[in-house]
N, C-alpha and C positions, 0 to 999 in steps of 0.2 A: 511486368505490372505488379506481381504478386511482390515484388521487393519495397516498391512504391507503397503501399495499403502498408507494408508493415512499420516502414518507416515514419509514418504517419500516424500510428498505433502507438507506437513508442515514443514517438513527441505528447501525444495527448496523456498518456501515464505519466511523464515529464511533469507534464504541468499541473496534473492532478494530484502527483505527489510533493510539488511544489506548495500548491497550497494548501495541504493538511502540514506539512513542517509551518506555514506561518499560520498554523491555526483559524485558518479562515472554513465557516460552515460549509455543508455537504450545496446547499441550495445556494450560497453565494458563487460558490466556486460554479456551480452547473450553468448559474446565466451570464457568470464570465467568459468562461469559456468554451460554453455553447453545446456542452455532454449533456445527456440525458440524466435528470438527478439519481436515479438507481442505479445508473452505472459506475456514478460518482460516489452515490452513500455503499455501494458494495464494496469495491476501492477502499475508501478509507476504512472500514468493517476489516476489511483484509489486510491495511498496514496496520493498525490497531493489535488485532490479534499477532502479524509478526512482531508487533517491536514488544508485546506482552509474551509469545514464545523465547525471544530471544536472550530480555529480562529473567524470567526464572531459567532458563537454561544457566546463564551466567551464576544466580542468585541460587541456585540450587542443581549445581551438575550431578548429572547421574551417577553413583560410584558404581565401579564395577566390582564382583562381589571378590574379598578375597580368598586365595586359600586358604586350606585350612592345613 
C-alpha cells in the first residue's frame, strides 16, 4: 500500500509542476487540481528557489582556490 500513496504523490508533483512551467497561479492550479493552496504555493516557492540555485550555480560556479 505504501508503494500506492507514493505513486500518487509523485503524480500530484507532476502536475504541480506542470503547471508552474505554464505559468499558471499558485490558487488556479490548487482548484484545478484539487491540492490544498499551501501545499501548492510551498511547491512552487521551492521550484522557484531551485531553478534560481541552479541559475547562479551555472552563472557564477564556485572556483576552487588555486595553488599557490
Amino acid at each position: 500500500m505504501q508503494q500506492g500513496l507514493f505513486i500518487i504523490k509523485i503524480k500530484k508533483n507532476i502536475q504541480i509542476l506542470h503547471y508552474f512551467y505554464l505559468k499558471i497561479l499558485a490558487r488556479k492550479t490548487c482548484n484545478e487540481i484539487n491540492v490544498c493552496y499551501e501545499v501548492v504555493h510551498k511547491k512552487f516557492m521551492q521550484f522557484r528557489k531551485n531553478v534560481t540555485d541552479y541559475y547562479n550555480q551555472k552563472k557564477f560556479p564556485e572556483k576552487s582556490p588555486t595553488p599557490s
